[in-house]
The first five atom37 places (N, CA, C, CB, O) and aatype in JSON, in Angstrom:
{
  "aatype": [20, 20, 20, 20, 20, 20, 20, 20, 20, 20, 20, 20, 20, 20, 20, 20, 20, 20, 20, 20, 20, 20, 20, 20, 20, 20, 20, 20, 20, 20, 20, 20, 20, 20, 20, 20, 20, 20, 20, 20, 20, 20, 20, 20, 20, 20, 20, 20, 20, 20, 20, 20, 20, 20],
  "atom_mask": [
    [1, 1, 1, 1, 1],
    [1, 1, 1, 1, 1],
    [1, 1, 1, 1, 1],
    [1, 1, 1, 1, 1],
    [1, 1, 1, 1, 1],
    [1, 1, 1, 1, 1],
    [1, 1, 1, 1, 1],
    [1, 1, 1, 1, 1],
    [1, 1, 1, 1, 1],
    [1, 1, 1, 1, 1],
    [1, 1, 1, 1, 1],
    [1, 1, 1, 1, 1],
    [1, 1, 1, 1, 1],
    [1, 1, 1, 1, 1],
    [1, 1, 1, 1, 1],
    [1, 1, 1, 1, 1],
    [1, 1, 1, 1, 1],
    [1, 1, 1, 1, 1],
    [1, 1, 1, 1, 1],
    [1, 1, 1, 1, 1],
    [1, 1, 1, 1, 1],
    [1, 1, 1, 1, 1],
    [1, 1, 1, 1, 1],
    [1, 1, 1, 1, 1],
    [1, 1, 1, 1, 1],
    [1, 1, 1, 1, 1],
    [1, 1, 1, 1, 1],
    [1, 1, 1, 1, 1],
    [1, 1, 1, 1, 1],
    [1, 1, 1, 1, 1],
    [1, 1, 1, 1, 1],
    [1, 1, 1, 1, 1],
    [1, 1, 1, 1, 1],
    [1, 1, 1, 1, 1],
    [1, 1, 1, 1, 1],
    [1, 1, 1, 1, 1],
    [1, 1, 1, 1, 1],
    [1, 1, 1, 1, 1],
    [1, 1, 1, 1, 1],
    [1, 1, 1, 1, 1],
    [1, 1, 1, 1, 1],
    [1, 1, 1, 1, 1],
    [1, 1, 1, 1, 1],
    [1, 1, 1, 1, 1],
    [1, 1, 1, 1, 1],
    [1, 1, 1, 1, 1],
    [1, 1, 1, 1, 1],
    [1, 1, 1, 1, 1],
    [1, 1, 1, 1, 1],
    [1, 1, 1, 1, 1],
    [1, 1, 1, 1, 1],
    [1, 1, 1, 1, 1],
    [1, 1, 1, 1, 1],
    [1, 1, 1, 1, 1]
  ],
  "atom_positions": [
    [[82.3, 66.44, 77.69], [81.58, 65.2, 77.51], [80.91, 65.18, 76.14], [80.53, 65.01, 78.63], [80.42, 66.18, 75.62]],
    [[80.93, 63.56, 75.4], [79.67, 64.17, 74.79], [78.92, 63.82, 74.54], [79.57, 64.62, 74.06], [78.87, 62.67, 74.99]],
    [[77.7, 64.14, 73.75], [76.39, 65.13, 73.13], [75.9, 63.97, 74.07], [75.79, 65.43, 71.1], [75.52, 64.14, 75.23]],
    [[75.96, 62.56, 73.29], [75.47, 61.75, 73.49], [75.15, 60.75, 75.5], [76.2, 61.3, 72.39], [74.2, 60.37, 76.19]],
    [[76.63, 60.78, 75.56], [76.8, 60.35, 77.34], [76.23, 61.29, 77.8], [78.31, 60.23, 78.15], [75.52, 60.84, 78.69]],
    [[76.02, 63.06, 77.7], [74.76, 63.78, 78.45], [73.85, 63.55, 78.28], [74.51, 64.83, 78.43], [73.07, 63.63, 79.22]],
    [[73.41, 63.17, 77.09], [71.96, 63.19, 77.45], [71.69, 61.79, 78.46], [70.98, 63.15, 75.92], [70.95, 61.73, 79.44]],
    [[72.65, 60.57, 77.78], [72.07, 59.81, 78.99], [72.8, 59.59, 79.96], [71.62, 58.65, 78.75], [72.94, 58.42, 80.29]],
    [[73.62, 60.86, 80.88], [73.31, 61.24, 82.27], [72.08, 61.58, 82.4], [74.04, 62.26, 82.77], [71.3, 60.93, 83.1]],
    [[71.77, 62.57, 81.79], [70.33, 63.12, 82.12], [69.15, 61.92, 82.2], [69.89, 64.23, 80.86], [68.34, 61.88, 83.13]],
    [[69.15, 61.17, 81.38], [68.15, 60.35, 81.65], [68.48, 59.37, 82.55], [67.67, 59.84, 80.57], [67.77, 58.36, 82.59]],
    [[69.26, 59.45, 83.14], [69.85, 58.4, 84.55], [69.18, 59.08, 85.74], [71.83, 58.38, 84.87], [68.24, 58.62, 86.37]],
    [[69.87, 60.38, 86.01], [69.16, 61.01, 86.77], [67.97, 61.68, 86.89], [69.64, 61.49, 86.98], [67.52, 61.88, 88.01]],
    [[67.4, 62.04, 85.91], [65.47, 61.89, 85.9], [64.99, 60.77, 86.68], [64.72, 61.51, 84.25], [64.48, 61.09, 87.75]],
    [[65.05, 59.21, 86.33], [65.1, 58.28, 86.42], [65.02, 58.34, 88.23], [66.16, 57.77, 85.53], [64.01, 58.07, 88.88]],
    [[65.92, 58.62, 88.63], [66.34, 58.56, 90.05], [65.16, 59.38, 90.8], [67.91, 59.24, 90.28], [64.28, 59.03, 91.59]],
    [[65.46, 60.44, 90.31], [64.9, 61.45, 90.94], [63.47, 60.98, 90.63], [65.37, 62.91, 90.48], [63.11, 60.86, 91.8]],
    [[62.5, 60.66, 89.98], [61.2, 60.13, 89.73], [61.18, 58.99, 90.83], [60.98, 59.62, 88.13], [60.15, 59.03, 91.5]],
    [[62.16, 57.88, 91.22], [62.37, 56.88, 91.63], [62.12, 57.23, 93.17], [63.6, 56.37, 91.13], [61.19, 56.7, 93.76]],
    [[63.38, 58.57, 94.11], [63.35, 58.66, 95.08], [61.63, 59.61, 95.49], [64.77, 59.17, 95.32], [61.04, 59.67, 96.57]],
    [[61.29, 60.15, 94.27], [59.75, 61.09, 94.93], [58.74, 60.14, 94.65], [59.2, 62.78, 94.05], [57.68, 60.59, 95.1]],
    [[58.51, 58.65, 93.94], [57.7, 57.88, 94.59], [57.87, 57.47, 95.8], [57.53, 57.03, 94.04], [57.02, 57.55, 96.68]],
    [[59.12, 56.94, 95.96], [59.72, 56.06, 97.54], [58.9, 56.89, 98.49], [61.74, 56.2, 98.05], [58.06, 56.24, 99.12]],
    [[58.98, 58.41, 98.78], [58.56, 58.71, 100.03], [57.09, 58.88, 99.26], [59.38, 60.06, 100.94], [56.33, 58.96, 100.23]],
    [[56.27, 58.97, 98.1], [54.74, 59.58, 98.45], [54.08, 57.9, 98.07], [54.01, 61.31, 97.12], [52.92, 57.74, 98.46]],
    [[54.48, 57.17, 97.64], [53.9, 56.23, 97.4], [53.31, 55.51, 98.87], [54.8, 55.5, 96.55], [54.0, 55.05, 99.77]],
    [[51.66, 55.6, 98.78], [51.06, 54.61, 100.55], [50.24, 53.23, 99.88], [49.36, 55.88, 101.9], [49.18, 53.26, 99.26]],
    [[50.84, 52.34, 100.1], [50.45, 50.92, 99.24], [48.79, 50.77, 100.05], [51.87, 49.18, 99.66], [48.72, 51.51, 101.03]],
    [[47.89, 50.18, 99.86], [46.7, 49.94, 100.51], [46.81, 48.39, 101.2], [45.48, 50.11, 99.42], [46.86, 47.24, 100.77]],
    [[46.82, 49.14, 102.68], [46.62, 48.07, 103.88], [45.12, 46.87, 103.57], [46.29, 49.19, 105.52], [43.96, 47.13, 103.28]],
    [[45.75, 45.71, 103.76], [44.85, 44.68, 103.24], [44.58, 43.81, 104.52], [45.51, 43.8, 101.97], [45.69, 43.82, 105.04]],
    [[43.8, 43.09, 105.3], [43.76, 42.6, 106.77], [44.35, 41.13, 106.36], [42.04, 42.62, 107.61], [44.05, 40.47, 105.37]],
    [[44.91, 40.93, 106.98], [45.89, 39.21, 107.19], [44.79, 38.51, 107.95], [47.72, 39.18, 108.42], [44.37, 38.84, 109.05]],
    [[44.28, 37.26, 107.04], [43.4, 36.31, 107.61], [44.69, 35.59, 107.97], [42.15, 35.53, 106.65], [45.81, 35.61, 107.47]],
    [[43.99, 34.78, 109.3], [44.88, 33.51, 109.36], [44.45, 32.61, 109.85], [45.96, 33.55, 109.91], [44.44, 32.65, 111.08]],
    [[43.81, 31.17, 109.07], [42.87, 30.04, 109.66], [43.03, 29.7, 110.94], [42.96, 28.83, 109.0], [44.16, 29.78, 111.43]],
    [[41.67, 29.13, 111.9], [41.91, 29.05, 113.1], [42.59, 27.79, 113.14], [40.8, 29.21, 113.91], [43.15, 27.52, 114.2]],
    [[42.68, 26.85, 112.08], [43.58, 25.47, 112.22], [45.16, 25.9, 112.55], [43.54, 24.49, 110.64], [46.04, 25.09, 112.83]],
    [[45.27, 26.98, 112.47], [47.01, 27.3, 112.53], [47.7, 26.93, 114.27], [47.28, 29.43, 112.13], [47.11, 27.34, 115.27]],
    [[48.39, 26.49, 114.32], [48.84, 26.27, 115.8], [50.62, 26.59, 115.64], [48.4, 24.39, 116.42], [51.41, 25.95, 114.95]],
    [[50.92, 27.85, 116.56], [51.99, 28.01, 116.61], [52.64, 28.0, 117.97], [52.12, 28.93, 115.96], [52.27, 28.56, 119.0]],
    [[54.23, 26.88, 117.64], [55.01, 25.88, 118.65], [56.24, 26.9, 118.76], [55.45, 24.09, 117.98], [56.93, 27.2, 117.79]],
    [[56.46, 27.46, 120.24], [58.01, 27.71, 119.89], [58.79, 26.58, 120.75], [58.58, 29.39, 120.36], [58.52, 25.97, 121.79]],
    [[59.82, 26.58, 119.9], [60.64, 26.01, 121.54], [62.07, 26.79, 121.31], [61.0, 23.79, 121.75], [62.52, 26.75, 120.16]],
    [[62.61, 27.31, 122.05], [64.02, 27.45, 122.82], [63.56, 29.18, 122.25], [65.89, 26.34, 122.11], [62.41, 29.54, 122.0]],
    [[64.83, 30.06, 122.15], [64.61, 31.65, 122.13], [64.72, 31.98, 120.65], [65.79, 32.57, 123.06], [64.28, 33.03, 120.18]],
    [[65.33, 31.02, 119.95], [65.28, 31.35, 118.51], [64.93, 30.55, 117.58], [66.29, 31.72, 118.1], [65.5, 30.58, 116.49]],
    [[63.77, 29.55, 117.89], [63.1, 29.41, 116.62], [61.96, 29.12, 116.61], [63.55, 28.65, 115.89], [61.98, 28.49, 117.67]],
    [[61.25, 29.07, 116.39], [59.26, 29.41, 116.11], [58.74, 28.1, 114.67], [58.92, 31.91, 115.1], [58.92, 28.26, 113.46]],
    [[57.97, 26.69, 115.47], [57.66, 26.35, 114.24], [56.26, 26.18, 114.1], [58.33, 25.29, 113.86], [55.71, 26.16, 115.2]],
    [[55.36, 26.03, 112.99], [54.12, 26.51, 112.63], [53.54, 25.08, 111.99], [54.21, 27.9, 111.59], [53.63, 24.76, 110.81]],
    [[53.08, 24.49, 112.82], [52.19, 22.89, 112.53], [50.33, 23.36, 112.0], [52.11, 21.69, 114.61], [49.43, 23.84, 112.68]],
    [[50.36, 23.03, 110.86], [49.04, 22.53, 110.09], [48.51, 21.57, 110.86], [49.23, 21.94, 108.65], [49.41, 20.82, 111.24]],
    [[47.47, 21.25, 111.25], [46.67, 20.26, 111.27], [45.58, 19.73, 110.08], [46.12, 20.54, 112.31], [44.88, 18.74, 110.27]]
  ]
}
């Protein structure tokens, strides 16, 4: 191979490998879901759910 396409394999796979050891340590900060009491939610039949504002 050369000089050049190794090195950027190498920097492909750094890349990755930095990429897959955030994926598992990265814990995002849980934030609480308000949701106004005006919200009124309608289903009708088994698959679909609709969400009327007042």
């Amino acid at each position: 191979m050369k000089k050049k396409s190794l090195i950027e394999l190498f920097i492909y796979i750094i890349i990755v490998v930095v990429g897959i050891i955030l994926l598992f340590t990265f814990k995002p900060e849980k934030k609480p879901i308000e949701i106004p009491s005006d919200f009124k939610i309608v289903a009708r039949g088994d698959s679909s759910a609709f969400v009327y504002i007042k």
